[in-house]
C-alpha positions as CSV (number, residue, x, y, z in Angstrom):
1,X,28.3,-75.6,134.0
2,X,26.1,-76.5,131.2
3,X,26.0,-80.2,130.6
4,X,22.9,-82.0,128.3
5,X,22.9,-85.5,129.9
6,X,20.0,-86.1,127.6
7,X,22.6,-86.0,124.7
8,X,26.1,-86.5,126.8
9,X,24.3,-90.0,127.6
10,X,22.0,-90.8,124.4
11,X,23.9,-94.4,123.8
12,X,24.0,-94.8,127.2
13,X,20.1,-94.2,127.5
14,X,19.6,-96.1,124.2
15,X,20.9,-99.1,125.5
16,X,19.0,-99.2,128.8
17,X,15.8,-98.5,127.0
18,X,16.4,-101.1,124.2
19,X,16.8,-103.5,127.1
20,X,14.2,-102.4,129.9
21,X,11.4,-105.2,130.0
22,X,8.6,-102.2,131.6
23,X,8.3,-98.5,132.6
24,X,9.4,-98.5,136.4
25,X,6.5,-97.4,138.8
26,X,9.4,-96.8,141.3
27,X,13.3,-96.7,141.8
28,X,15.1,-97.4,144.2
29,X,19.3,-97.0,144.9
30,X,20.8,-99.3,146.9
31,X,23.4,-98.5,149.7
32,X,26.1,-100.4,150.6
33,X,25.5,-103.7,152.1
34,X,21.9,-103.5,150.9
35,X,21.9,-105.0,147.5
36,X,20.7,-108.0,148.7
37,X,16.8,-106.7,148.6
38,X,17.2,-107.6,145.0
39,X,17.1,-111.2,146.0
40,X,13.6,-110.9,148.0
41,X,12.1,-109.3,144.9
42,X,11.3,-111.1,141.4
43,X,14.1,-110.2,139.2
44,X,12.6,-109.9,135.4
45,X,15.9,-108.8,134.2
46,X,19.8,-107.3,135.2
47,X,21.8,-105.4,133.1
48,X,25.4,-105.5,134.2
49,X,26.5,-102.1,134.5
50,X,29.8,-102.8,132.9
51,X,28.4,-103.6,129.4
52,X,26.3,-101.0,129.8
53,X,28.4,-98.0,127.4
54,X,29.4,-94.9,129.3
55,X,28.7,-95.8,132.6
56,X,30.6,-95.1,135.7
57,X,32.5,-98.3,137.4
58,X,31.5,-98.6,140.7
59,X,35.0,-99.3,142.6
60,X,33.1,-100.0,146.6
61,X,32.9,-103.2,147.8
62,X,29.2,-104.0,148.7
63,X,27.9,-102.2,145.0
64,X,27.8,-104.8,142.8
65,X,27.4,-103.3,139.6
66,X,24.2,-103.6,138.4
67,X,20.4,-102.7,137.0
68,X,17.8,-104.7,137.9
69,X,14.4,-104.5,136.7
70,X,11.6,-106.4,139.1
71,X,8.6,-106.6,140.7
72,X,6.8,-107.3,143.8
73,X,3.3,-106.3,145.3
74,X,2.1,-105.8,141.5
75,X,4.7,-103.1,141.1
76,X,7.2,-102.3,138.6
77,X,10.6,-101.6,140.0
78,X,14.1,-100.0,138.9
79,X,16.7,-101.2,141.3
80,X,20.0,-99.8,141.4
81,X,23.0,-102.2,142.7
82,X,26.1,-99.9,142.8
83,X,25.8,-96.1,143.4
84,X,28.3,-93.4,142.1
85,X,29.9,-91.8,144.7
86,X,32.0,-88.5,144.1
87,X,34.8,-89.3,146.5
88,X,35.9,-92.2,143.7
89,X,36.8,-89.3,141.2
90,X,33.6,-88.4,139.6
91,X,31.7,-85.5,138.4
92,X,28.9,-84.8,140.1
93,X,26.6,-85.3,136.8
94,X,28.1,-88.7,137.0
95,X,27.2,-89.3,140.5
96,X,23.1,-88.5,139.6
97,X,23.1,-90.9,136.6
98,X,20.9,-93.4,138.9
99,X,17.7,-90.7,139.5
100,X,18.2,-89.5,135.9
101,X,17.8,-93.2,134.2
102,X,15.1,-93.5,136.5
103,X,13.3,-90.4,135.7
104,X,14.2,-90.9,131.8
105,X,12.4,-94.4,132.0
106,X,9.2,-92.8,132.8
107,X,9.7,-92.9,136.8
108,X,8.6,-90.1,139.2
109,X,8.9,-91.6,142.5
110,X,12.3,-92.8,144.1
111,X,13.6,-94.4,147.3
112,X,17.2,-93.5,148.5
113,X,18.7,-95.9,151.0
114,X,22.3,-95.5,152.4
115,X,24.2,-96.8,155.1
116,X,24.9,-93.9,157.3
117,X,27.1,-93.4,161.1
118,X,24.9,-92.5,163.7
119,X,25.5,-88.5,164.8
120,X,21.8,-88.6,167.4
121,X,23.7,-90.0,170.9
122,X,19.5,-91.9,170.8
123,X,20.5,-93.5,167.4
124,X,21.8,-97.4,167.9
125,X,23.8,-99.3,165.0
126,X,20.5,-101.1,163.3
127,X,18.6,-98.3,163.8
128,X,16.4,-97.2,160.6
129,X,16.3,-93.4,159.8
130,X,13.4,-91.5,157.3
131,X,15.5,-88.3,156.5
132,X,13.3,-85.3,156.7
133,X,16.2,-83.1,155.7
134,X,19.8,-83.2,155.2
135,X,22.5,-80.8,154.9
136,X,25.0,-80.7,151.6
137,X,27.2,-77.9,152.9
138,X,30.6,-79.7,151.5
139,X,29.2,-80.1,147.7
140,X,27.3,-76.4,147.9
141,X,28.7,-75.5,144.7
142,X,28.2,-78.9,142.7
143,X,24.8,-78.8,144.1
144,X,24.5,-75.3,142.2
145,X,25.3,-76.6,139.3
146,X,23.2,-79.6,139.1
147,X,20.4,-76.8,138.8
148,X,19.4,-76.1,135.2
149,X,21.7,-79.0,134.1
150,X,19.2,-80.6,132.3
151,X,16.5,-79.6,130.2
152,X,15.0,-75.9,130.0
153,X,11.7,-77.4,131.0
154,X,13.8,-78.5,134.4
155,X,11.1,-77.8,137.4
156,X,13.8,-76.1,139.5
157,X,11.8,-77.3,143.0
158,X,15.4,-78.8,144.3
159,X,14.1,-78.2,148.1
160,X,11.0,-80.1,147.6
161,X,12.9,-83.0,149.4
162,X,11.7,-85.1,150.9
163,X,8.5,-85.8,149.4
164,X,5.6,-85.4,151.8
165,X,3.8,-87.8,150.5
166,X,6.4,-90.7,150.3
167,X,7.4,-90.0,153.5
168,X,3.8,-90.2,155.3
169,X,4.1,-93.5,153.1
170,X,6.7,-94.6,154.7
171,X,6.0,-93.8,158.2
172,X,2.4,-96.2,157.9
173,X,4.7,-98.5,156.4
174,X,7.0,-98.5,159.9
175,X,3.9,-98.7,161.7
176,X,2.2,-101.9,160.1
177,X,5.8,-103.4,160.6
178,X,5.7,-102.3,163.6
179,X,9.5,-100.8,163.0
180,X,11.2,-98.4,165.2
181,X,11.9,-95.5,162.5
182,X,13.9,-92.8,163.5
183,X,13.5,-89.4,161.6
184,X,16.6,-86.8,161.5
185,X,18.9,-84.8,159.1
186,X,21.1,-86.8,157.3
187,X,24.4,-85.2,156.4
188,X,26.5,-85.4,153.6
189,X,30.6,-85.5,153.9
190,X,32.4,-85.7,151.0
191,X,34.9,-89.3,152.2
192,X,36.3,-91.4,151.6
193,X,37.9,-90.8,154.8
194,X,35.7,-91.5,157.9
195,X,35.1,-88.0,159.5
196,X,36.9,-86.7,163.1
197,X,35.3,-86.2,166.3
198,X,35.8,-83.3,165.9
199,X,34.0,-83.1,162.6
200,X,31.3,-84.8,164.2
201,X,31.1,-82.8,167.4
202,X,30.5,-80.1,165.0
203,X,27.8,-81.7,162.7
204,X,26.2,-82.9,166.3
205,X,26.1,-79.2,167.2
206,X,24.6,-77.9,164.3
207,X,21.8,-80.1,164.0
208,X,23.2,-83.6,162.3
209,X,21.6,-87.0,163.3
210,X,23.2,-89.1,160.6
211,X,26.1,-88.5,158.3
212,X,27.0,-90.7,155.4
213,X,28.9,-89.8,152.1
214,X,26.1,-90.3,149.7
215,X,22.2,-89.1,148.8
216,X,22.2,-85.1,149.1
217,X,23.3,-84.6,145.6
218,X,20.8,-87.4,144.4
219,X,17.8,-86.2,146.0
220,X,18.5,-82.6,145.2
221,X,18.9,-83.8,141.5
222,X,15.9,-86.0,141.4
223,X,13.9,-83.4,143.2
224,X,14.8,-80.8,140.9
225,X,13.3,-83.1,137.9
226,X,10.1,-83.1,139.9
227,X,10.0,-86.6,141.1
228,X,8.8,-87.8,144.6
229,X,12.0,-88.4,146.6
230,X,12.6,-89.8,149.9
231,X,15.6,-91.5,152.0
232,X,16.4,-93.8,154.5
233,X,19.4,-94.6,156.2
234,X,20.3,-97.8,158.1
235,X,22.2,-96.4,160.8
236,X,25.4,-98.9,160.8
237,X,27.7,-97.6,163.8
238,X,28.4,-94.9,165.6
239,X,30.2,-92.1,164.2
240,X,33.7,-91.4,165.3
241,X,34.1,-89.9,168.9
242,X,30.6,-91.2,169.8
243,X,32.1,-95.2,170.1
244,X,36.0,-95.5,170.6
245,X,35.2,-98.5,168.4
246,X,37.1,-97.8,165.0
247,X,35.7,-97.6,162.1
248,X,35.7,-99.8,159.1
249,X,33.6,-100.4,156.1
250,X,33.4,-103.9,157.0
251,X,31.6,-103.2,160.0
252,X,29.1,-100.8,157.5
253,X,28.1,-104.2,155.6
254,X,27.7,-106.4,158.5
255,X,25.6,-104.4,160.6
256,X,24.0,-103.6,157.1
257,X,23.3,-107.4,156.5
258,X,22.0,-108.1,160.4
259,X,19.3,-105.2,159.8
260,X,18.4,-106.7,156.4
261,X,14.9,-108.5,157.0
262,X,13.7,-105.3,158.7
263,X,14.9,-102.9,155.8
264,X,13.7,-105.4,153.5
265,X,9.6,-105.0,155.0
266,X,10.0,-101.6,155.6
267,X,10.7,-101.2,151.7
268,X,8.2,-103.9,149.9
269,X,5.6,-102.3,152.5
270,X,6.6,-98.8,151.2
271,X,6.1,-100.4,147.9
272,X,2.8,-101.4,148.6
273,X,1.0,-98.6,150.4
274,X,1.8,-96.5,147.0
């Protein structure tokens, strides 16, 4: 698959630039139920993504819909309210239009964040988890082709994730807080259905601490542009088979919401320290 975004997206990039108040010093995509850090940082401006032309409609409760450029700690930010996943229909070069806005702004570093189902039987819903890996098994093909979809001068480094250095970043930042942080795989499943226990037995098994149906594709795609990428999950329940509790994407955004001060210093610390 050989897909320009550059050019497949030049109104759409037009438009953002025409209306972006700064160059981002970092990005950062919001999972669901944590759009509300928007509202502890000073918003200089949101762009609605639904005026935005071309863009992808973000059908999930708990994404919003929206671009916000702001600051905090003397830093320039890019935050994304409303990530594209693939399991609501769309192309996988649809799905990385968050990292690739970023990184066409002028951005090289980004923060992932996701709300994930705890895998690790020592993982509790709350929980924060730095992934130092993750495992894309169920998108290997769309993965592929991510690679060289770009530009010729594309870095092709796609496993340089996570980046060493944001990570160390982030661990001091736990530290200061004085934040439990959990560090694990994080595993991508394709949704929108919640996985089996069986499924998860399996994941479990081969080395799985957190699965979620987000990120992998992101981070490989940033990566491969050459920025500095990291995740973190917020661990919101236990996966199935692991709790007889059922699953529900309600529960996602509350536990989300309870966790919400902590995410919230973990990140403008992060922010900080870099």
């Amino acid at each position: 698959m050989k897909i320009d975004l550059s050019f497949k997206y030049k109104v759409l990039l037009d438009h953002i630039r025409s209306n972006a108040p700064f160059q981002p010093d970092f990005g950062i995509i919001l999972g669901s139920g944590l759009g509300d850090f928007a509202s502890s940082v000073e918003i200089i401006k949101s762009i609605a993504t639904a005026n935005i032309p071309g863009y992808p409609v973000s059908t999930v409760d708990g994404h919003s819909g929206k671009i916000i450029f702001a600051r905090n700690t003397g830093k320039n930010l890019i935050l994304f309210q409303g990530r594209i996943h693939f399991y609501e229909g769309y192309k996988i070069y649809e799905c990385v239009l968050p990292p690739f806005i970023t990184y066409k702004l002028g951005c090289n570093k980004l923060l992932l964040t996701n709300a994930a189902g705890g895998i690790n039987r020592n993982y509790k819903p709350g929980d924060l988890m730095l992934a130092e890996s993750f495992n894309g098994i169920q998108i290997k093909k769309e993965l592929t082709d991510l690679i060289g979809i770009v530009t010729p001068k594309q870095k092709n480094n796609y496993l340089n994730f996570p980046s060493l250095n944001i990570n160390s970043v982030i661990k001091e930042a736990a530290e200061l807080e004085k934040i439990v942080l959990q560090e694990g795989t994080y595993w991508f499943s394709k949704g929108p259905s919640y996985e089996t226990p069986a499924e998860i037995n399996m994941m479990h098994k081969f080395g799985g601490d957190a699965v979620g149906m987000s990120t992998v594709h992101e981070a490989v795609f940033a990566s491969s542009l050459g920025m500095e990428t990291a995740s973190v999950s917020v661990i919101t329940n236990f996966a199935a088979g692991i709790s007889t509790a059922k699953l529900s994407h309600s529960e996602v955004t509350e536990t989300a919401n309870r966790v919400k001060d902590k995410f919230e210093r973990l990140v403008k610390r992060t922010i900080s320290l870099l």
